[in-house]
Every structure is written in structure tokens, then in C-alpha cells.
C-alpha positions in Angstrom: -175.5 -53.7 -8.3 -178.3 -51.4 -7.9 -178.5 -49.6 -4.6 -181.6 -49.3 -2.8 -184.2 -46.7 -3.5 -184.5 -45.5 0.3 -180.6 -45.0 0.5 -180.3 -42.3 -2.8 -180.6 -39.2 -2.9 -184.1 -38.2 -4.3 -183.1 -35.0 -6.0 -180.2 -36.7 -8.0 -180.7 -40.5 -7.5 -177.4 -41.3 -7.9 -175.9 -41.0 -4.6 -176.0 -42.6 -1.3 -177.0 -40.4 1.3 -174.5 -39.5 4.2 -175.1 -39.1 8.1 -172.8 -36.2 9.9 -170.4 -38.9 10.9 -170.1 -40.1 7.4 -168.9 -36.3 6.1 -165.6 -35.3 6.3 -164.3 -32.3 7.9 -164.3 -30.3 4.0 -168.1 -31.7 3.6 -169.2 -30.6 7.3 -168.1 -27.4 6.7 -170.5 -27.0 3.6 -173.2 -28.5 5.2 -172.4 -25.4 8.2 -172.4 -23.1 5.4 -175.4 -23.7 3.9 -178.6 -22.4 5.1 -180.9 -25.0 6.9 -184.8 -24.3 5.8 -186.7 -24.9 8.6 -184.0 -22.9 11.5 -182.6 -26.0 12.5 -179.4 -25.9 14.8 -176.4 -27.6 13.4 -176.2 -29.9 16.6 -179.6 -31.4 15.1 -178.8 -31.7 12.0 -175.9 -33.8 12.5 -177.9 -36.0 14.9 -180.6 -36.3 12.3 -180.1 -35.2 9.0 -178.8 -37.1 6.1 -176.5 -34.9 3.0 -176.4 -36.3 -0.3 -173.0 -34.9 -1.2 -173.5 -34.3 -5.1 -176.1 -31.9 -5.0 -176.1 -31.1 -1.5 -179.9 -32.0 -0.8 -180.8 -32.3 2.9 -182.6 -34.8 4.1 -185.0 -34.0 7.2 -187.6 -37.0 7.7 -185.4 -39.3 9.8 -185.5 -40.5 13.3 -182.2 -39.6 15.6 -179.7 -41.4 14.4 -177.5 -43.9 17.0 -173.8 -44.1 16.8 
């Protein structure tokens, strides 16, 4: 089953792409490692950001994302 195009990761394309609450506690810690490009805090990040956890790519374009 082929998963949808707006849920992989567009560097790799082979992953699904994770929200903070989706990382565990090994994965957060390299997403608080590693640097953010445009200066965001990491209390944004996690409320906004998606991680693709193969290649690490960051995802920045989404809207807040509700619990």
C-alpha cells in the first residue's frame, strides 16, 4: 500500500513524517541536538514541526498542531 505523498518525507520519500509527540525520548533528543535553521525555540518546534526520522529533515510549513 502506497502512502500518501503529503505524509513522506520529501528529502527521502520513504518515510512518514513524525510530530514531537510521535518521537521518542532517544529521537527528541536528536531533534534538541540539531540545529534549527531559522532560530526557532524547541517549544515551537514540537508544537509545529514535523521530523522525518531517516534523514532527519525538518519540516517547517505546518499549522500548530492539536493534541
Amino acid at each position: 500500500m502506497m502512502m500518501p505523498l503529503e505524509n513522506r518525507c520529501p528529502r527521502c520519500n520513504d518515510v512518514r513524517l513524525r510530530a514531537w509527540d510521535e518521537l521518542d525520548e532517544a529521537e527528541r533528543e536528536v531533534v534538541r541536538r540539531l540545529p534549527s535553521a531559522a532560530g526557532f525555540a524547541v517549544e515551537e518546534r514540537a508544537a509545529r514541526h514535523l521530523w522525518c526520522v531517516r534523514c532527519w529533515h525538518e519540516e517547517t510549513n505546518g499549522a500548530p498542531l492539536l493534541a
